[in-house]
C-alpha positions as YAML, in Angstrom:
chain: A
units: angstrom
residues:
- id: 1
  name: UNK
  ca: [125.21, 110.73, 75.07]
- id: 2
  name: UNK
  ca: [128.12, 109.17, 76.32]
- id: 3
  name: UNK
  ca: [126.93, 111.45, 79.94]
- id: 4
  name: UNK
  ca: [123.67, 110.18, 80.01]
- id: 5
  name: UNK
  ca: [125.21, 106.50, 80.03]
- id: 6
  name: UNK
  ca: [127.85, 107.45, 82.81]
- id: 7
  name: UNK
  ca: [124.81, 109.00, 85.21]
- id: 8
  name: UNK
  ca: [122.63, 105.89, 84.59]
- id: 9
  name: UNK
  ca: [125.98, 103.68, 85.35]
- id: 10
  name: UNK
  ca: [126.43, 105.34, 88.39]
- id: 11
  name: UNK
  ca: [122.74, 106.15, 89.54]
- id: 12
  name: UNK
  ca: [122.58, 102.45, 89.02]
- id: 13
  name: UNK
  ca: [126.18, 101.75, 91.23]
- id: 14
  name: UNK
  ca: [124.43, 103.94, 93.98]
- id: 15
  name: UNK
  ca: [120.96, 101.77, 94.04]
- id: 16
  name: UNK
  ca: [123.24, 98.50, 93.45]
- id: 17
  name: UNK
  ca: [126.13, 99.30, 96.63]
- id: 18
  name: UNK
  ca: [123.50, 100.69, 99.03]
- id: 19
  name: UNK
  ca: [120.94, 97.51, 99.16]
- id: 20
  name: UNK
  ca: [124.20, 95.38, 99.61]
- id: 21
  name: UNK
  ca: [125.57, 97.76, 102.65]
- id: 22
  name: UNK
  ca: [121.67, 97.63, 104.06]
- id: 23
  name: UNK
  ca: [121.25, 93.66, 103.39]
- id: 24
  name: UNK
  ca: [124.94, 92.94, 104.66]
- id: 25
  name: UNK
  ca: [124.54, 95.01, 108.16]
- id: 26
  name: UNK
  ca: [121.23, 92.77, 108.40]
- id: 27
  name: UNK
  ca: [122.58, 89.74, 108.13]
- id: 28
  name: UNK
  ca: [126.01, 90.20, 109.80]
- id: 29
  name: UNK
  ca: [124.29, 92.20, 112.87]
- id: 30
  name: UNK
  ca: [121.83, 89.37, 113.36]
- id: 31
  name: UNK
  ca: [123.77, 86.58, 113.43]
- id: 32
  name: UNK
  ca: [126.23, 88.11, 115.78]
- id: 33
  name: UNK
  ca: [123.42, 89.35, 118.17]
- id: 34
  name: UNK
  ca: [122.98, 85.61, 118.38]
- id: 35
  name: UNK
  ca: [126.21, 85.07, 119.78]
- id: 36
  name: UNK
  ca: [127.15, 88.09, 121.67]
- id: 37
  name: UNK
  ca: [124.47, 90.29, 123.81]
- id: 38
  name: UNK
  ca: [125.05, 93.80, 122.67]
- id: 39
  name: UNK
  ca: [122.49, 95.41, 125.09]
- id: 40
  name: UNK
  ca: [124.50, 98.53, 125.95]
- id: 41
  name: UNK
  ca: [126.97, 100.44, 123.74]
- id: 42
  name: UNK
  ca: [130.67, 99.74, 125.10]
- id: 43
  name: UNK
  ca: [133.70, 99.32, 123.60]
- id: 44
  name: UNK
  ca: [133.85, 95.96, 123.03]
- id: 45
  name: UNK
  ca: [130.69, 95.87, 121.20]
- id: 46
  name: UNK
  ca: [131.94, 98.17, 118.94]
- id: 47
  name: UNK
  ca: [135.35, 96.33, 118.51]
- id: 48
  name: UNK
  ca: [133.55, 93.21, 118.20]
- id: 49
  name: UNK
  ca: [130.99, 94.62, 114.87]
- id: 50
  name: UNK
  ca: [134.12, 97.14, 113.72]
- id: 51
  name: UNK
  ca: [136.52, 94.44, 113.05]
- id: 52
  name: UNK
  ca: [133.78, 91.72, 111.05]
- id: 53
  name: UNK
  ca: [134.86, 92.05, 107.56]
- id: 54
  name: UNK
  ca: [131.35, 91.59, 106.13]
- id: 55
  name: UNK
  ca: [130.56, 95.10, 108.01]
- id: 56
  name: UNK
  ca: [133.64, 96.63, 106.77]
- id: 57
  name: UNK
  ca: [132.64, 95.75, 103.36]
- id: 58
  name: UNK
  ca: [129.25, 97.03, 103.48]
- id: 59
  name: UNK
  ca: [131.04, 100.23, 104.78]
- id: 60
  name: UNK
  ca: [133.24, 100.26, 102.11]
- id: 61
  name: UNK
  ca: [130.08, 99.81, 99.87]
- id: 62
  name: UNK
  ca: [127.88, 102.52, 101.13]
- id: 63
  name: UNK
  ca: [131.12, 105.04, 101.06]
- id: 64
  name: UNK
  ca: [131.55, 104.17, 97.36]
- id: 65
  name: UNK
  ca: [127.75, 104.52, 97.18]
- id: 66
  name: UNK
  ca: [128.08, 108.00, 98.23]
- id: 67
  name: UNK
  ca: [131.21, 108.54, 96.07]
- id: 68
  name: UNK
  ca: [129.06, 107.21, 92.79]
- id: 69
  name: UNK
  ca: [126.56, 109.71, 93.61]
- id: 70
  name: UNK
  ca: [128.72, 112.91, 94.00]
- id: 71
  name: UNK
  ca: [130.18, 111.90, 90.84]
- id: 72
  name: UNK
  ca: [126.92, 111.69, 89.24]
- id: 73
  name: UNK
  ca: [125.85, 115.11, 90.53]
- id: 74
  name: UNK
  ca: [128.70, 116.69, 89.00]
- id: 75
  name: UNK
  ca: [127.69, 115.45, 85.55]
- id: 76
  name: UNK
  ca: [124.31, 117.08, 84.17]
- id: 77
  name: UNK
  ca: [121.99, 114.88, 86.22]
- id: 78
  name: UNK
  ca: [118.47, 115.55, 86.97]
- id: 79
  name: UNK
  ca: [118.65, 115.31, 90.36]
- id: 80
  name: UNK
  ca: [114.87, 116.48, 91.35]
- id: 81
  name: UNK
  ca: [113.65, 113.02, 89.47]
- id: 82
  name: UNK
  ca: [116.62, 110.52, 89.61]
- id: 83
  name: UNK
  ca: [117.21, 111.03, 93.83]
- id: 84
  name: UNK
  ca: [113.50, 109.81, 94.40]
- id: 85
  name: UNK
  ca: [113.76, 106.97, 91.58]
- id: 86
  name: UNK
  ca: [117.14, 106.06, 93.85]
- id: 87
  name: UNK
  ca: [115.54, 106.00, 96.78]
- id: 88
  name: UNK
  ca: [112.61, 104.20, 95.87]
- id: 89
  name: UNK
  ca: [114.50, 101.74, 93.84]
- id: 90
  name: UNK
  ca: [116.51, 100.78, 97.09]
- id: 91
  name: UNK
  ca: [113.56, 101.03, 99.54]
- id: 92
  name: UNK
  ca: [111.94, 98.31, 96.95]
- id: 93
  name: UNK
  ca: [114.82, 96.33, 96.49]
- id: 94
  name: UNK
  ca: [116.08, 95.86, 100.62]
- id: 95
  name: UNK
  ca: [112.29, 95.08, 101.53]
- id: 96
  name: UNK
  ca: [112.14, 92.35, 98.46]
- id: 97
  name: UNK
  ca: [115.77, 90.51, 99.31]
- id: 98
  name: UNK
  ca: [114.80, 90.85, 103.26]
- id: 99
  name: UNK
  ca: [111.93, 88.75, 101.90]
- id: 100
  name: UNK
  ca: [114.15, 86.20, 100.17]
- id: 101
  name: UNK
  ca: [117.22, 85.72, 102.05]
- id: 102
  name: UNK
  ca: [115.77, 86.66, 105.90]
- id: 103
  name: UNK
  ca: [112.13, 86.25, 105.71]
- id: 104
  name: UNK
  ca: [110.14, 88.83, 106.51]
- id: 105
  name: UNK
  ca: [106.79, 88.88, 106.29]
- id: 106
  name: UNK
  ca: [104.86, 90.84, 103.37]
- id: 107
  name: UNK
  ca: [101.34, 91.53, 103.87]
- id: 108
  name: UNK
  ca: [98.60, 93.55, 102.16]
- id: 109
  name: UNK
  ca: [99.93, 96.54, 103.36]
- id: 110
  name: UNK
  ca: [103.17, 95.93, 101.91]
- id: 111
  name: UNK
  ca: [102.27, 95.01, 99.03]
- id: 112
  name: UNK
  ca: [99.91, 98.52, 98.50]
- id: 113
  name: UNK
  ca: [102.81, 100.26, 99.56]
- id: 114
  name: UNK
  ca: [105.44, 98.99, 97.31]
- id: 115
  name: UNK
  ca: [102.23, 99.49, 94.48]
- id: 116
  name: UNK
  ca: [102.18, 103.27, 95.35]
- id: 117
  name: UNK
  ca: [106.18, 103.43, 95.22]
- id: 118
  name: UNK
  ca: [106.48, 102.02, 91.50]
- id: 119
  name: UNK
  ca: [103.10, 103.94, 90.48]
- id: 120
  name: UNK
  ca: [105.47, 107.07, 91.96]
- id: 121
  name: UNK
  ca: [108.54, 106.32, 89.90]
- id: 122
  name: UNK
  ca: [106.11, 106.05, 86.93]
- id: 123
  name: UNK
  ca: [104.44, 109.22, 87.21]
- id: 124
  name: UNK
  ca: [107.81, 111.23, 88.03]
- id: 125
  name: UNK
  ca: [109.34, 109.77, 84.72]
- id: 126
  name: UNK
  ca: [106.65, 110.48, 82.68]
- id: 127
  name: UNK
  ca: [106.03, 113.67, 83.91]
- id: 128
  name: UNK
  ca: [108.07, 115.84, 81.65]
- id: 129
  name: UNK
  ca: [109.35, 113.55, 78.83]
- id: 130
  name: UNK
  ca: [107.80, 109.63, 77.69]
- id: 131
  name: UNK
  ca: [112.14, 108.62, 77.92]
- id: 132
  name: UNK
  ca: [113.02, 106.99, 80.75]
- id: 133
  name: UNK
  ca: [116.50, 107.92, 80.36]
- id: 134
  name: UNK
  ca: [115.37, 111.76, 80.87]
- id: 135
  name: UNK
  ca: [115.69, 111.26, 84.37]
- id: 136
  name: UNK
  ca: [119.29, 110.97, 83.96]
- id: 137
  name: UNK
  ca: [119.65, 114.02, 82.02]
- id: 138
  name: UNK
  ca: [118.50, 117.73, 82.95]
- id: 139
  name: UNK
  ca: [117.90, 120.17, 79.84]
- id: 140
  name: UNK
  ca: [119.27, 123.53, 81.83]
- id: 141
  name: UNK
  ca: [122.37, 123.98, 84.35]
- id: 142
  name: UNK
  ca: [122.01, 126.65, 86.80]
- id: 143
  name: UNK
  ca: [125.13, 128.77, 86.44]
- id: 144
  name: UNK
  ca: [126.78, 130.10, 89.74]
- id: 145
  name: UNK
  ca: [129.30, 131.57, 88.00]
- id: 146
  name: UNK
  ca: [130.84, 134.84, 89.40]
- id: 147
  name: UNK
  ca: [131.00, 137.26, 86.54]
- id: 148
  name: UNK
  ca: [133.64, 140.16, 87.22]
- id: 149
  name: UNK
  ca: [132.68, 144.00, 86.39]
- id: 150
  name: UNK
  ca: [134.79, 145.65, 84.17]
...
């Protein structure tokens, strides 16, 4: 039990750090492509965006993101249903807060799309258990273990 709670905790940490490192290098990008003209790569470009601290942080964030998740892999996590609920979860979540805090546009489109994502996560959960929380736990470990001859 207490497993299950630690993958969902850190599934969740991955979804949570990810949309902040997406939503950060949005806003912090944009407003400094305001100031400065970044129209070829050089050196001082990158000096310029690899000393912000707002990009740093969403650095930090997506490397922790990535930490979260290898820790979660190593528990008993079913990855072939909980890496599609991540993804989907943070594709959902960046396109609704670009809405909020940047506004971009949502049209029809959109709207069907984002439809078809949570009708996804839906049928991916249900499809071998009615639990929600089944997603976070696989029933069989495949074991790689070398056995030695005797």
């Amino acid at each position: 039990m207490y497993m299950l709670y630690n993958n969902f905790i850190l599934t969740f940490l991955v979804v949570a750090l990810t949309t902040y490192s997406q939503l950060i290098l949005r806003m912090r990008v944009t407003s400094m492509s305001q100031i400065y003209t970044f129209e070829k790569f050089n050196l001082k470009s990158l000096l310029i965006i690899g000393t912000d601290l707002w990009i740093i942080s969403a650095i930090g964030a997506f490397g922790l993101s990535f930490v979260c998740w290898g820790f979660a892999l190593s528990g008993n996590l079913n990855v072939t249903k909980t890496y599609p609920v991540v993804c989907s979860c943070t594709i959902l979540l960046v396109s609704l807060l670009n809405f909020l805090f940047f506004g971009d546009k949502i049209n029809f489109n959109n709207i069907l799309g984002g439809g078809f994502i949570i009708v996804g996560i839906f049928l991916l959960i249900g499809e071998s258990s009615n639990s929600f929380c089944s997603i976070f736990h696989s029933s069989s470990k495949l074991n790689l273990s070398i056995k030695e001859d005797k």
